[in-house]
Structure formats: C-alpha cells, structure tokens
C-alpha angles and dihedrals in degrees: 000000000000112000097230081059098040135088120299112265127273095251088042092051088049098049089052101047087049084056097045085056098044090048093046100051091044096051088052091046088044094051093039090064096042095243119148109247121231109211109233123268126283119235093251098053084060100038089111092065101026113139099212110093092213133043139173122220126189127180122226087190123083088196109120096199080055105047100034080055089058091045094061085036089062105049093042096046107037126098111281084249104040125117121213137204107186114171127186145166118215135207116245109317149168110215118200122177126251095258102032133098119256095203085059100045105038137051097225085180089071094025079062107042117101091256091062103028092109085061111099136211117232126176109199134209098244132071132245138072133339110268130185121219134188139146093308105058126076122207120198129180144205113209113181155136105311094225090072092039099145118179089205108029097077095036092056088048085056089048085046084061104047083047089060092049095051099276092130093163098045105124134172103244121215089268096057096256129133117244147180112232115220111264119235109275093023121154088211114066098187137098109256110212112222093164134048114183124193127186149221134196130190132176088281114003138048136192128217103202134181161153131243117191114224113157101333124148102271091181090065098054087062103053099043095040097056103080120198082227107058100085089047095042126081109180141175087223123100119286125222113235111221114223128165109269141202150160132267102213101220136132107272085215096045089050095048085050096061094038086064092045092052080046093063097038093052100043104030115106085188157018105255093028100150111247124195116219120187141177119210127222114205095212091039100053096041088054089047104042122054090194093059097054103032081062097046085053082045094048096049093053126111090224087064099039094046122005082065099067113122120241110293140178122219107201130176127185121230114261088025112149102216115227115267106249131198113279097023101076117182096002101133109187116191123181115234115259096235087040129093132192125192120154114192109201139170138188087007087305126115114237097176153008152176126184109165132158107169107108083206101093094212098058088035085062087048086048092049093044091056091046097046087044089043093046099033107137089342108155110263092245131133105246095025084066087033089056098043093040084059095055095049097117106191086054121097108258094227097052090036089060103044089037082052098046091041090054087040108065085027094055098034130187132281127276132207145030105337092178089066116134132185103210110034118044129217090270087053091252123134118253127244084247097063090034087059083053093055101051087049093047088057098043097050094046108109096149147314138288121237089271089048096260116158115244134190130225098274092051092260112137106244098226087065091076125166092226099202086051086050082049095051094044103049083054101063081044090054091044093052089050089048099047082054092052104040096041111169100010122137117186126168129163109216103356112186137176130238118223132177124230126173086345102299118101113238133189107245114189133324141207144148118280118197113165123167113180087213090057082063092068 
C-alpha cells in the first residue's frame, strides 16, 4: 500500500491518540463544572507562532474577498522564515491590480448587464495585469521569506507539475508567465499564455501569486476585459499587457495534487520534516480571525475599488463617434468637430474638465469654465457625470444628452459597501488597523513640535503613519504577547509527515494535535 494512502505513522497515531484522551478528559472536566468550553485553536489562528518551517494551505471557499483576505493574512501573520503554498479557485471574477484603472481595463457596460451580473470586481493587493477568474481557473500562491523572493523559481516548480501531468511544452517566458510553446507541426507559431503571475513584497515577506488557466471560459475574457475607455484614457496607472491565451485541460484537483508534490520537492532539507497541511472554511476563519474579515469588508468597499485608482486623463477628439455600448442601442455620439472633452481625475475624483462644442472660442471658454466649475471634484461615477452633464447650461441640449447617457452606462456606478471605515467597525469599535495606529502612535512619541505636533524619534511628525508598516509592527508586538500566554501549546491542524520513498516525497496520514502540558495533570 502506498504510503500517502496508508495508515498515519506511528509517531503520527500516538500523538493522536494522545490528543483524542487529553480532549476527552478535559471536555468531561470542563461539562461537569459547568464551564463553557472553548473549542481548541485553529492552525491558522496560530500560524504566527507555528513551529513547522513549510505549510500547505487550500481553500474550500471560491469567494475572492475571502481568499485574497487569507492571502495577505498569510504573508503578514507566518513565521519571518516560512514558506506558504496556498492554492484557490475563485467564482466569476474581474481582477485588477492593485495600481491599475478600472475604467481602462473593464467593460463595466457588459460587467453590468443582467448575463454577467453574477461576475464580481475585485481590486487585489498585489501589482500587476487585469486577470479573469472562474471555476475553471486555479490560483496558487508562494508566500516566504523575502530574502529568497525569486520571479522564476516558483513558476518553474508550477511547469514541473503540468510536465508531470502530460504539458510537455509548458515554459516559464521572459516576462514570468506561464506559456504553452507551440507543438511541432503546429498551424499556430506563438506562445499561448495560460499564467499570469503578479507579486507582492513587504519588510520581511513576500508572495508569488498567479493564474493557471484550466477550462475556464476564454470568450468571456475577451468581452470584459475590453473597456469603451481605453483608446480615449492615458494613466499613470499599470497597463495590462494583451497576449494570446488558452487552457491546459487538466483536473483542478490532480493538478493541485502534483503542485503540492514539486512544493515539497523544491522546499524539504530533509526526509521526516514536519509539514502542516490545512483546509480553510470560509464561515470558521472569519469567525475566528478579526484581520480577514476586516479586509474582505475592506475589499468590498468602494473606497478600495475606486477611490484607489491612480491620476488619469479622459480625452476625446473632436469628431470622434463614441463606441455603441449595451443598453444604448442606436445612440450614435459624435463629438463636434469644434468641441473637446477631457476630464483629469485622481483617487476616483474629477480635477479638471473641459467639454466644450461652439466653434466660436470665446463662448466655448465660457462652456469649458461651467463644466470645470459643475464637475469640479464631482465622484467619477456614471450617473454622477450623467446628472452634472445635464445641468451644464451653455452647452447645446442634443449633444449634452447623448454626451450624459453615453458617459453614463461607459462609465457605470459604483459597486460595493460605501459605509466602509477604516478605523471604527460596525459595532463602533475601533479596528485592528487603527488600533495598530494607535500603539505606534504611542511608541514613536518622544515630544512635541513648536505647534504642538507629536514627533517621533527621527523628527518625522507621528500623524503622518505608513499604515502597512503600523500594520506589520503591531503584529510582531501581537505575536511576543501570544507566545507568553499560550506558553507550551501546540496546536496544528492537519499535521502530516513527509516521507521519502523511491526518491519522490509523498503525504502520509493527518490528523489534529492539541497538547497542553497543564491538561496532563
């Protein structure tokens, strides 16, 4: 019998049974008092403080709020020389990057119309493109120790695994990406992108993340990832490069499977290291962990979606025809030939604007001062631009309403939780990020400027707080205080152990550990 099919160790079936007597003397104990028992500690609850140097993490959710909140969870809460595989597969969804426009990269006419409806927008933490997931696409991700961040190493581990599965011609291309190389006798002679990757670094950490496309829906990649505003938009945001793409074919779970097998290859010292290997509930971890679902909430948030968006200028030539869009059949807007429209904005808020159509220079300076004054700072929102348009007297009342409604269904509303705050929760409590503020508030404080500012011990005045590096540090400050109160727990979910046979690693076993030296009593 093959050990990763077998019975657990020895070592592994002691340890359990161990377990199974401790728990149960302590449950009867515990009801006999009258006490209310708290059920033991997840693995990732302890993940901060967990003694194992590799895990393996798979989500049982396809939410992307959810998993992208693990992800960062993940990299901000593991032990400084961990190293992470974390693999998901996410419901229909539009992926921007974390500094990219969302008016340049989706077409929020389609994204909006009753057959894609079901399809979310997510804006990630990470860099990079604008990617589309669905059932049919499987993300993994590499989260270690920054000093060994490697673009190619983990995306060579991932080819090692389609080879294994029959994907001879799988490579890693000069920009990181997976491709498929054209087979001899092929009719095609160009790369075919099945994985786009995309990367994050902190102080410490860093996170290799990334697509692979298996049988997702390649038609609708096309379509919402082709926006009405990207001839007319120049942004200092990140621009997605376009590449052919196609599907691999295989088994999500097979390929999972053999992902994990070339992780541990890659990353084990030595036969018997001990491996933890956990599988996420959506509706557990976010009961159990504050900072996941404080960033889904986040996530979710209009502030992040849109209010993040980079500076960016709209601009529209004159005797340009506008593309028809769904939901606006037949309406054919042309801008005058004499007229201009530009609209600056920044953080999803409009700067500056001129929408003029009098060939007569002096009225079309009085059209382009009541649209800059009407729009100024104005939200970048469909009917918010439909609306003021409308009310933009000096312009000619034919050209205004089909300008308005154009603006209106390209451009599109906002979606998503506008009462989100980052500092007072729904219960009116404050959040672990401003309570991170606050410690580090406390800690730089060393006296006060001549206005009674606050300043830190560099010079640097403490209001003005990087908030990721707040995050980080209250953190290690959260990990020190739980290593003294939970002194000689041990808690992992799913710990397995790694043996080698005929040269290939293989899982053997798994089951939950919770000792407490003051249970044995």
């Amino acid at each position: 019998m093959s050990p990763s099919r077998g019975l657990p160790s020895p070592l592994l079936r002691l340890r359990f049974a161990r377990w199974a007597r401790l728990h149960r003397a302590y449950s009867s104990s515990a009801e006999a008092a009258g006490e209310e028992i708290t059920p033991p500690k997840t693995a990732i609850q302890l993940l901060k403080n967990s003694p194992h140097r590799l895990h393996i993490y798979r989500s049982r959710s396809t939410n992307p709020f959810f998993n992208l909140s693990v992800e960062d969870y993940l990299l901000r809460h593991s032990p400084s020389e961990s190293t992470i595989l974390f693999t998901y597969i996410n419901s229909p969804s539009v992926v921007i990057g974390r500094n990219q426009n969302p008016w340049s990269e989706i077409n929020f006419p389609l994204l909006h119309s009753p057959d894609f409806s079901h399809v979310h927008f997510v804006r990630r933490r990470s860099g990079g493109g604008t990617v589309y997931h669905d059932h049919g696409n499987l993300c993994w991700s590499v989260i270690m120790p920054r000093k060994v961040f490697d673009r190619d190493v983990n995306a060579l581990m991932v080819v090692r695994a389609l080879k294994r599965l029959g994907i001879s011609n799988a490579a890693v291309n000069e920009r990181h990406d997976i491709v498929l190389k054209p087979t001899p006798g092929s009719s095609e002679g160009v790369d075919k992108k099945v994985s786009g990757s995309a990367y994050k670094i902190t102080r410490d950490r860093a996170y290799h993340h990334a697509t692979l496309l298996l049988d997702s829906d390649l038609g609708n990649i096309g379509q919402l990832l082709h926006s009405p505003l990207r001839d007319f938009m120049t942004s200092k945001g990140v621009d997605s490069v376009r590449s052919p793409v196609a599907n691999i074919g295989v088994d999500s779970k097979e390929l999972v499977r053999e992902i994990e097998l070339a992780f541990l290859q890659k990353n084990l010292e030595k036969p018997g290291e001990i491996v933890s290997i956990v599988n996420l509930e959506e509706k557990e971890t976010i009961e159990r962990r504050d900072f996941i679902r404080e960033g889904m909430e986040e996530l979710q948030s209009t502030q992040w979606l849109y209010t993040q968006t980079p500076n960016f200028l709209l601009q529209i030539p004159a005797k340009t025809q506008l593309p028809e869009l769904p939901g606006l059949p037949g309406l054919k807007t042309t801008i005058p030939e004499h007229g201009k429209c530009t609209i600056l904005a920044t953080n999803g808020k409009i700067l500056n604007t001129t929408i003029t159509s009098s060939p007569d220079p002096d009225f079309a300076f009085v059209q382009s001062q009541e649209s800059h004054i009407r729009l100024l700072h104005k939200e970048f929102r469909g009917p918010v631009l439909d609306k003021t348009i409308k009310e933009i007297n000096t312009l000619d009342e034919p050209a205004k309403s089909e300008l308005s409604a154009w603006f209106n269904t390209a451009v599109g509303e906002w979606r998503g939780e506008q009462d989100f705050d980052y500092w007072v929760d729904k219960n009116g409590e404050k959040t672990l990020r401003a309570k991170a503020i606050d410690r580090i508030r406390a800690k730089r404080i060393v006296g006060y400027g001549k206005r009674g500012t606050p300043r830190a011990k560099d010079g640097t005045v403490v209001d003005d707080i990087d908030v990721d590096d707040a995050v980080e540090e209250s953190e290690q400050f959260v990990g020190e205080k739980m290593r003294k109160e939970l002194g000689n727990i041990l808690d992992s979910e799913g710990v397995v152990t790694i043996l080698k046979n005929n040269g290939e690693f293989e899982i053997e076993g798994t089951a939950t550990i919770v000792e407490k030296k003051d249970e044995e009593k």
